[in-house]
C-alpha positions in Angstrom: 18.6 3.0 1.5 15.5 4.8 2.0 15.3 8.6 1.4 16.4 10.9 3.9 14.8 14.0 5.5 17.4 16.4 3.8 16.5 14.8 0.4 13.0 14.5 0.8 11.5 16.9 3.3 11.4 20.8 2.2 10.0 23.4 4.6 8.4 26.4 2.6 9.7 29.8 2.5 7.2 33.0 1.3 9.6 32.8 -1.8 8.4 29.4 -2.5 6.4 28.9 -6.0 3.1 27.0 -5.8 3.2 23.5 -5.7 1.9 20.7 -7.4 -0.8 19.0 -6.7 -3.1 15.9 -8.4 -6.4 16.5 -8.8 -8.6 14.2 -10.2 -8.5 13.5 -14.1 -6.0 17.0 -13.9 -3.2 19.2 -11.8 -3.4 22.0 -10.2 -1.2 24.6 -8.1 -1.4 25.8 -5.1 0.5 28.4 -2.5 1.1 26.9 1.4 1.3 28.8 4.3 5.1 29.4 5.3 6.7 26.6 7.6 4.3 23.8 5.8 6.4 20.9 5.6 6.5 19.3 2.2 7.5 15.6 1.8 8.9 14.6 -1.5 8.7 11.0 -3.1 12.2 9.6 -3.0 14.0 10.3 -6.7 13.1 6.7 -9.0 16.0 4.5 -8.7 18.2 2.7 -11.3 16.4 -0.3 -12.8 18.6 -3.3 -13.6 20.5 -3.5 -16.8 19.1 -6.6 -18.2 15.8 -7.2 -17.1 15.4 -10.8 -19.4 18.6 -12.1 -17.7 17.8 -10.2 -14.0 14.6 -12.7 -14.9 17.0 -16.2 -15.4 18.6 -15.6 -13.1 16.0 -15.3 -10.6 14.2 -18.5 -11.9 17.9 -20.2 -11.4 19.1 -19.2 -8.3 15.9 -19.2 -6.1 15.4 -18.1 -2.5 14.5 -21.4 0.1 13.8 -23.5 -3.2 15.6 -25.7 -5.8 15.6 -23.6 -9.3 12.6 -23.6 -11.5 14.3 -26.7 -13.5 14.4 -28.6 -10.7 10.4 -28.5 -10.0 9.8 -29.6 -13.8 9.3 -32.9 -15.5 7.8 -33.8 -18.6 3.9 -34.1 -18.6 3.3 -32.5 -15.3 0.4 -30.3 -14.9 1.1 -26.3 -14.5 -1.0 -23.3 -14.2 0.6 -20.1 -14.1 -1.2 -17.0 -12.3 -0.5 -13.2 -12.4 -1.5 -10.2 -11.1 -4.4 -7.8 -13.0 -4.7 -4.9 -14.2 -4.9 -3.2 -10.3 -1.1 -3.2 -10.4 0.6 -1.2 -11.6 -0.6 2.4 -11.4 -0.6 4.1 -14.2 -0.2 0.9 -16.4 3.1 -0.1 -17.4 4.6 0.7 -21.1 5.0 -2.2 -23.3 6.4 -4.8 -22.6 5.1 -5.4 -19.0 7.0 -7.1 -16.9 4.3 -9.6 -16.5 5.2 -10.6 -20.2 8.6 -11.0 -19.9 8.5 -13.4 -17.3 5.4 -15.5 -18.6 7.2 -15.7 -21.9 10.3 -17.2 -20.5 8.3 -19.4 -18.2 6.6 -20.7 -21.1 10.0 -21.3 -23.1 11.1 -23.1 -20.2 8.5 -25.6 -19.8 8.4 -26.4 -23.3 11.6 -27.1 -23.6 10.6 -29.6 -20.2 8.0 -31.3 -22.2 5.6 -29.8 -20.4 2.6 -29.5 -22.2 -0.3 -28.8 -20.1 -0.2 -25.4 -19.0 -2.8 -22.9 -18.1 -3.1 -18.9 -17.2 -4.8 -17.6 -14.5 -5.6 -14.0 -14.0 -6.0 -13.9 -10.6 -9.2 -11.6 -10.0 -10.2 -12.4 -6.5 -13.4 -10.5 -6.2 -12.2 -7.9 -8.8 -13.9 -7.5 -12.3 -13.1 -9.7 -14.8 -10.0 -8.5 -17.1 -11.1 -7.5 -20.5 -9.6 -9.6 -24.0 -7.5 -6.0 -24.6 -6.3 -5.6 -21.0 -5.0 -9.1 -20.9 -3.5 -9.2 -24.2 -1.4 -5.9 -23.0 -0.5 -8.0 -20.0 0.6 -11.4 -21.5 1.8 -9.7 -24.7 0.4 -10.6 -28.0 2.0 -13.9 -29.0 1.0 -15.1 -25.4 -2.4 -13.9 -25.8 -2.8 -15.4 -29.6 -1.7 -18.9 -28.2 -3.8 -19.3 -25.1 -7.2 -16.8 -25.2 -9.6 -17.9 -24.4 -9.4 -22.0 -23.1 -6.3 -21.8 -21.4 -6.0 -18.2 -20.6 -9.0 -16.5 -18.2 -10.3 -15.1 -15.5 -10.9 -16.4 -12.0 -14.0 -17.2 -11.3 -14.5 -16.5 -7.2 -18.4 -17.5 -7.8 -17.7 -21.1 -9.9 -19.4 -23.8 -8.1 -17.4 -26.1 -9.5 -14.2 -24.1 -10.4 -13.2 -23.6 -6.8 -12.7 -26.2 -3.8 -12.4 -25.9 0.4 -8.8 -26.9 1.5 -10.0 -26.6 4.9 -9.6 -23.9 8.0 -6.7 -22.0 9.6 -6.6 -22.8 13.5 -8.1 -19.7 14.0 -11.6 -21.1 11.9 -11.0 -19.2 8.3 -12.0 -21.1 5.6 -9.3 -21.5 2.5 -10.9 -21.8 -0.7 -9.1 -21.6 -3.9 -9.5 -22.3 -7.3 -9.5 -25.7 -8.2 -7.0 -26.0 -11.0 -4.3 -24.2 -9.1 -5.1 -26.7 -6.9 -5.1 -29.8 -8.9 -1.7 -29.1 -10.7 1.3 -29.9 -10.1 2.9 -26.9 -9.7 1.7 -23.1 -9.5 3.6 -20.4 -10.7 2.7 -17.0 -9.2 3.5 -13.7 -11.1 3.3 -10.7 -9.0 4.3 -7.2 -9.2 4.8 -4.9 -6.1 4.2 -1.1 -5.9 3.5 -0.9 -1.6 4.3 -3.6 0.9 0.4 -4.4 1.0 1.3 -6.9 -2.1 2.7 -9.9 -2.7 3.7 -12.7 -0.1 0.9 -14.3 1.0 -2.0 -11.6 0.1 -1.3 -13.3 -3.3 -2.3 -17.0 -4.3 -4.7 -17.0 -1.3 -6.2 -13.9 -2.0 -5.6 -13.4 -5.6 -7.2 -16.9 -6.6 -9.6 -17.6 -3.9 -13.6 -16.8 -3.2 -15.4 -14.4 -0.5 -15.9 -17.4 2.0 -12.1 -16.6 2.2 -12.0 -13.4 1.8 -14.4 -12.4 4.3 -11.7 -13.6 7.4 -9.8 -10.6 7.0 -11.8 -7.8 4.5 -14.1 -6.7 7.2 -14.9 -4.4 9.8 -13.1 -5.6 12.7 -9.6 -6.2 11.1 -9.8 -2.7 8.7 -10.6 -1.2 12.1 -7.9 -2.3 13.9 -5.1 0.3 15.1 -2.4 -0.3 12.5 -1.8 -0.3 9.3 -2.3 -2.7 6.2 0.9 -1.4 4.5 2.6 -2.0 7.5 2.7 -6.0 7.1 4.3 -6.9 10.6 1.9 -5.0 12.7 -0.9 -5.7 10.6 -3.8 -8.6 11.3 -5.1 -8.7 7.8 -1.7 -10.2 6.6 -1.1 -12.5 9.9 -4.7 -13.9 8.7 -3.4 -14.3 4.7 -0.3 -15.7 6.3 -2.4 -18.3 8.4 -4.1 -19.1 5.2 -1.0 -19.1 3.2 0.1 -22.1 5.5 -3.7 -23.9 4.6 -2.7 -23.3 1.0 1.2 -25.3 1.4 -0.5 -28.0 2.8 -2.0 -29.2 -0.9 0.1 -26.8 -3.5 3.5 -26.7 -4.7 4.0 -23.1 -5.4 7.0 -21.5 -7.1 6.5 -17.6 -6.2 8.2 -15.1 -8.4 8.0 -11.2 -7.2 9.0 -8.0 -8.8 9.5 -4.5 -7.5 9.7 -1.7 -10.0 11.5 1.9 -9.7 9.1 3.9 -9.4 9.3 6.1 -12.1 5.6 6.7 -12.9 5.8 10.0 -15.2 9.6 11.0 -16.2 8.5 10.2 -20.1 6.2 12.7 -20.7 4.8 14.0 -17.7 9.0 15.0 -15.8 7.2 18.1 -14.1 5.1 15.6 -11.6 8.5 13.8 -10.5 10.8 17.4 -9.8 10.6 19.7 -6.8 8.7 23.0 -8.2 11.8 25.2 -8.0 13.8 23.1 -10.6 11.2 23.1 -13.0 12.8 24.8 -16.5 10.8 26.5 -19.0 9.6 23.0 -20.6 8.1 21.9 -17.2 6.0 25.3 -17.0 4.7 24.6 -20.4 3.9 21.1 -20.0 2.3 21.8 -16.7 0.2 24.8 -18.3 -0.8 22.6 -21.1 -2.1 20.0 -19.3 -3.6 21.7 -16.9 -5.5 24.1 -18.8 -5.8 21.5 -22.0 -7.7 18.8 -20.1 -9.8 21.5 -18.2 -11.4 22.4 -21.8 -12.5 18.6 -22.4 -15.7 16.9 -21.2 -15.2 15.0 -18.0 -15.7 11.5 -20.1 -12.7 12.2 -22.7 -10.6 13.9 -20.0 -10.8 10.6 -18.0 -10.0 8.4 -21.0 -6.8 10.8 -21.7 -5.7 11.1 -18.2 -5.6 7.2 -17.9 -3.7 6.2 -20.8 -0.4 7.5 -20.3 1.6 4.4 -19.9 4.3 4.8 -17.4 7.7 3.7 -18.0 8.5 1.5 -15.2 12.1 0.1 -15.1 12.4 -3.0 -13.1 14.1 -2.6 -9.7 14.4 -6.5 -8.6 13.2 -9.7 -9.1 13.4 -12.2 -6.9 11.8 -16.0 -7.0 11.2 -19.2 -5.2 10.0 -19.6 -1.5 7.2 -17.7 -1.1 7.9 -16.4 2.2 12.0 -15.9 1.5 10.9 -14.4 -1.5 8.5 -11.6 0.1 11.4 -11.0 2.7 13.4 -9.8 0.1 11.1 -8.0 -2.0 10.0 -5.8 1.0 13.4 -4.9 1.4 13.3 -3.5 -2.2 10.1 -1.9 -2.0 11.7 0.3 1.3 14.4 1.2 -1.0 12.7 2.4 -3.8 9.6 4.7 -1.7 10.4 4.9 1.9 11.3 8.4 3.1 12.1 8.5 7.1 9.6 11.5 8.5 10.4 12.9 12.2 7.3 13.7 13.7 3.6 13.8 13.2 1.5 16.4 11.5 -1.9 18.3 13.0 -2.9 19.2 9.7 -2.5 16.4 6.6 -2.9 17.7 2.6 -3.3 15.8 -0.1 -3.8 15.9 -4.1 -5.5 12.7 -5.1 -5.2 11.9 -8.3 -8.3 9.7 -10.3 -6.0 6.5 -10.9 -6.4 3.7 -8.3 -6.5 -0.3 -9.0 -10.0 -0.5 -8.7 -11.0 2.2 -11.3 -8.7 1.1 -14.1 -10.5 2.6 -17.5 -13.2 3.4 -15.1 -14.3 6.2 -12.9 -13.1 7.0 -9.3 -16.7 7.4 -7.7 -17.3 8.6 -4.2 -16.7 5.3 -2.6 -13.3 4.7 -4.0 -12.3 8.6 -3.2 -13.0 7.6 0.1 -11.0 4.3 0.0 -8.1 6.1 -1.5 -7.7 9.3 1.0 -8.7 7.5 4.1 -7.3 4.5 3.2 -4.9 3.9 0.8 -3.5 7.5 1.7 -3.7 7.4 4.9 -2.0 4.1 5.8 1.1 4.7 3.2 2.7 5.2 6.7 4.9 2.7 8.6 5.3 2.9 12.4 2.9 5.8 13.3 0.1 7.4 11.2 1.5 10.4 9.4 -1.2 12.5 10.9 -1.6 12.7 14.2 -4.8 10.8 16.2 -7.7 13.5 16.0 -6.6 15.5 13.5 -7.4 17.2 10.0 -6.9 15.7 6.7 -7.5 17.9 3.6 -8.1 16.3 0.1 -7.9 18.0 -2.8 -10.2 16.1 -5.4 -12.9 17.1 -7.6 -15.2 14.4 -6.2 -18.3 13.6 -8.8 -21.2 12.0 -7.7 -20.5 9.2 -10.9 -20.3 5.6 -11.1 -19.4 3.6 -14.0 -22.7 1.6 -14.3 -20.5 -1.7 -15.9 -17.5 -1.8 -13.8 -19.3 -0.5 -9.9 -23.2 -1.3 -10.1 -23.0 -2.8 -6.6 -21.4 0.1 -5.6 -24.1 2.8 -6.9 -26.5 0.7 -4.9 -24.2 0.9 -1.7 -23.9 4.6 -2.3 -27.8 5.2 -2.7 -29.1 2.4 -0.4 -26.7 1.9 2.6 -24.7 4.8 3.4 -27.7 7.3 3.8 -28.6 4.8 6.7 -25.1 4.4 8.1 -21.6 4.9 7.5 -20.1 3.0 9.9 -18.6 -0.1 8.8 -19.5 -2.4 11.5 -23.2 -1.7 11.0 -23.1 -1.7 7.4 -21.3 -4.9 7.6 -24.2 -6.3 10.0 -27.5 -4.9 7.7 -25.9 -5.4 4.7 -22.6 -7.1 3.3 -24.3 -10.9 3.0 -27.1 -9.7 1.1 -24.9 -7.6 -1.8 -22.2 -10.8 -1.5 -25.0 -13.3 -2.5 -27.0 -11.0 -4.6 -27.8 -12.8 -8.1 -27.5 -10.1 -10.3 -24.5 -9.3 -8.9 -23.0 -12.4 -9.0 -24.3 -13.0 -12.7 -22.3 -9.3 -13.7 -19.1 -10.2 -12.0 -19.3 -13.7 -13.5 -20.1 -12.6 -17.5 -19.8 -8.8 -17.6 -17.0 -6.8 -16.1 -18.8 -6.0 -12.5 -16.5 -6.1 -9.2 -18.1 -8.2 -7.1 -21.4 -7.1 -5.3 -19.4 -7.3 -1.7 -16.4 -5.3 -3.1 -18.0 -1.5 -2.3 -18.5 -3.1 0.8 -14.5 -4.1 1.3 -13.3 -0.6 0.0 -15.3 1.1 2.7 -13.9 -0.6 5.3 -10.3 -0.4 3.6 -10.5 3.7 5.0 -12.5 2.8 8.0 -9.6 2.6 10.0 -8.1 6.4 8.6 -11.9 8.1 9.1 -11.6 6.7 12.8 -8.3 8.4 13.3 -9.4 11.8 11.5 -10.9 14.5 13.8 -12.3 15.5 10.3 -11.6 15.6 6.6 -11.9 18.1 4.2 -13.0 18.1 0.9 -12.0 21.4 -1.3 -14.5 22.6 -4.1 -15.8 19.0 -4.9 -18.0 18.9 -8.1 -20.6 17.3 -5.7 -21.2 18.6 -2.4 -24.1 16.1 -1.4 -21.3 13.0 -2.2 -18.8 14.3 -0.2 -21.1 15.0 2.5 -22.1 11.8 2.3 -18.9 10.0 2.5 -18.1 11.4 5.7 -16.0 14.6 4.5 -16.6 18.5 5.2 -16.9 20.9 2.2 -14.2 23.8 1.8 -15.4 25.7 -1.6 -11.3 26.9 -1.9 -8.2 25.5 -0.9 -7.7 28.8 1.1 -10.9 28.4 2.9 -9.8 24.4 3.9 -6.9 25.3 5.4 -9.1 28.3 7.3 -11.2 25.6 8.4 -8.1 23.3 9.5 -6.8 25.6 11.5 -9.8 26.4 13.2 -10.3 22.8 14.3 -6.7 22.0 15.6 -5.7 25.7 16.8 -3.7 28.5 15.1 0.0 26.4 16.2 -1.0 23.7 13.9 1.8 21.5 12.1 1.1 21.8 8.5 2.3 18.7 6.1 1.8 18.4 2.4 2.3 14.9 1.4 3.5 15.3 -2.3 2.2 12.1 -3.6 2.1 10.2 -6.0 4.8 8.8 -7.5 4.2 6.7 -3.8 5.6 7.9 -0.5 5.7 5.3 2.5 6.4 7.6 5.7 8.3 5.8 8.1 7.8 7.0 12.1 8.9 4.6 14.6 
């Protein structure tokens, strides 16, 4: 069951400590007025004893399918495709559970006679995974075997790598990669953090191009009153669902999902999953050293630090076969592991946004993506109604730099520089400008052989928080490093955390209901 409000919401006291809060490549503390109400993650829960054989068993007793054995025969063609490195967040210790699976997969259709098998990373318009960051996916004797022929990339901009399977009866054109298509059977390897994943956001999203993309990454359907972690009130999944049902037309597909437990930091980092008033004596020091340690490093090596702190993940289902049956199940498993039922709406929203996202893996969280994380990824963690009320004041606390990493986000330096100083709404940006960055050359030629997202993808991430900066009466920024790019992103400038919530309470009026959402590890607030 989900967590419930005497477990997870706190209301704070004036004997209260100071409370956590992300902040960047860092933490920090701060004090909240009295009668704030703080909502806690939910506690990690148990993983399964024996996550090889919760694996077998899955693969043998399949939901709305016959067991994996049962789709094999010797000499048939199968490709396997997984998830990248966006999931999970931080990155998994070794083994990932991606590697456990694809390693008995592979035993199994050997011992099928089934020879011909390829491995898909399934990019979409994301950049290319690196040699390393697959390797710590597959594992190494996974990696050694198939890198490079028969273990890569997608390739969304392949002329001949990708092929139309025709249009959804609403006119969306499904296109997906051509050797998923052509074998006999596709194997899909996901992993789920939010109910945004899995289902059918993953073989026809994961494997497919921008002229199938574009149907539901745009303007009108980010823009839409509801939320995209919200899957049954949400029109970008009915739109992958109508493409889903293109794609099981021509595929065989045998969908295996996983939800893990949600313990992000208990290894080394305990103080970020405890309520401040049980830390002990280590959980001071460990937050003093960290805080204080990385605040003496330059910005480059604090990044690097900060994002390589594997998180041990334990494995909280598995469930394979149907891919719809399957997604049924593994949403019920993703509402036990981070929903927390939340009774009523806040005026006044904080945050502490940390720098690790899935689309700045060994990279840099630049202005664009601190937008797409606060007002989007943030603001939608939220099931029924919005956490914050319509019209009212979200506070972020996140040294915002005005950097891009120049190999992973040129298209998105560009957007920052050349679009948004004419516009920042979506609709017209989307209008001027989104065809000429998707079929930009250089861009295209960078995603393809470098490790560039896609020229459209700034584009996409914009209008993943366009529906969160609509609902906002304003948000606030608190001491960014760059005034000018949080300015330009749409946010107000607070230089203290004191002088935000002054600001706050200025806007909504001095009865303002106060919420800190304590997150991450990953809160879904459920208000029906």
């Amino acid at each position: 069951m989900a967590g419930s409000q005497q477990n997870n919401i706190h209301r704070v006291t004036a004997a209260d400590p100071a409370f956590l809060f992300h902040c960047g490549e860092g933490v920090e503390r701060h004090r909240l007025p009295v009668g704030t109400r703080v909502i806690y993650p939910n506690s990690s829960v148990a993983s399964v004893p024996d996550t090889n054989a919760a694996i077998e068993h899955a693969l043998d007793h399949p939901l709305g399918t016959d067991p994996l054995a049962g789709h094999l025969k010797s000499g048939m063609k199968v490709t396997i495709a997984f998830d990248d490195v966006s999931l999970p967040l931080p990155p998994m210790q070794k083994p990932d559970i991606r590697q456990r699976i694809i390693e008995i997969l592979l035993d199994r259709l050997e011992r099928a006679g089934v020879t011909d098998v390829e491995l898909i990373c399934a990019i979409c318009l994301h950049r290319r995974v690196t040699p390393a960051e697959l390797r710590h996916i597959v594992g190494p004797a996974v990696f050694k075997r198939f890198w490079p022929d028969r273990l890569y990339n997608h390739d969304a901009e392949d002329p001949e790598g990708n092929t139309h399977l025709g249009t959804t009866d609403q006119g969306e054109d499904v296109e997906l990669n051509r050797r998923a298509v052509e074998s006999d059977l596709l194997i899909y390897v996901n992993i789920n953090l939010v109910s945004m994943d899995g289902g059918h956001k993953s073989v026809p999203v994961g494997l497919s191009t921008y002229k199938s993309v574009r149907h539901h990454h745009n303007a009108h359907t980010m823009l839409h009153d509801s939320s995209y972690m919200d899957p049954p009130a949400s029109p970008f999944h009915r739109s992958c669902e109508r493409m889903g049902a293109v794609v099981a037309q021509h595929l065989e597909i045998f969908t295996i999902e996983t939800v893990l437990n949600g313990d992000a930091f208990s290894h080394l980092l305990g103080f970020m999953q405890k309520r401040e008033h049980t830390w002990n004596l280590r959980d001071r020091l460990t937050y003093h050293g960290m805080s204080t340690g990385l605040k003496m490093v330059p910005f480059s090596i604090r990044r690097r630090l900060y994002g390589a702190l594997p998180a041990p993940y334990g494995l909280a289902a598995v469930n394979a076969g149907d891919t719809e049956q399957v997604h049924v199940q593994t949403l019920r498993e993703v509402d036990r592991v981070y929903n927390v039922d939340i009774d009523g709406q806040a005026d006044i929203l904080i945050l502490g946004l940390p720098s690790i996202g899935p689309y700045n893996v060994h990279s840099i969280l630049n202005p664009i993506l601190v937008q797409c994380m606060s007002a989007g990824y943030f603001f939608n963690f939220y099931r029924g109604r919005p956490l914050l009320r319509k019209g009212g004041v979200m506070i972020v606390v996140h040294p915002i730099h005005e950097k891009f990493h120049m190999v992973h986000h040129p298209s998105y330096y560009d957007f920052y520089h050349d679009c948004l100083p004419v516009s920042r709404d979506p609709v017209e940006l989307e209008k001027k400008f989104e065809r000429s960055f998707a079929e930009n050359e250089r861009y295209r030629d960078l995603y393809r052989h470098s490790h560039a997202y896609h020229g459209v993808h700034p584009f996409y991430m914009w209008y993943w928080g366009a529906h969160g900066m609509a609902h906002c009466g304003k948000i606030i920024s608190v001491n960014p490093a760059s005034e000018r790019a949080a300015r330009r992103i749409g946010f107000d400038v607070a230089p203290s955390f004191e002088s935000a919530l002054g600001m706050a309470g200025e806007f909504t009026g001095p009865s303002a209901k106060m919420t800190y959402f304590h997150c991450p590890p990953i809160i879904m607030a459920n208000l029906q």
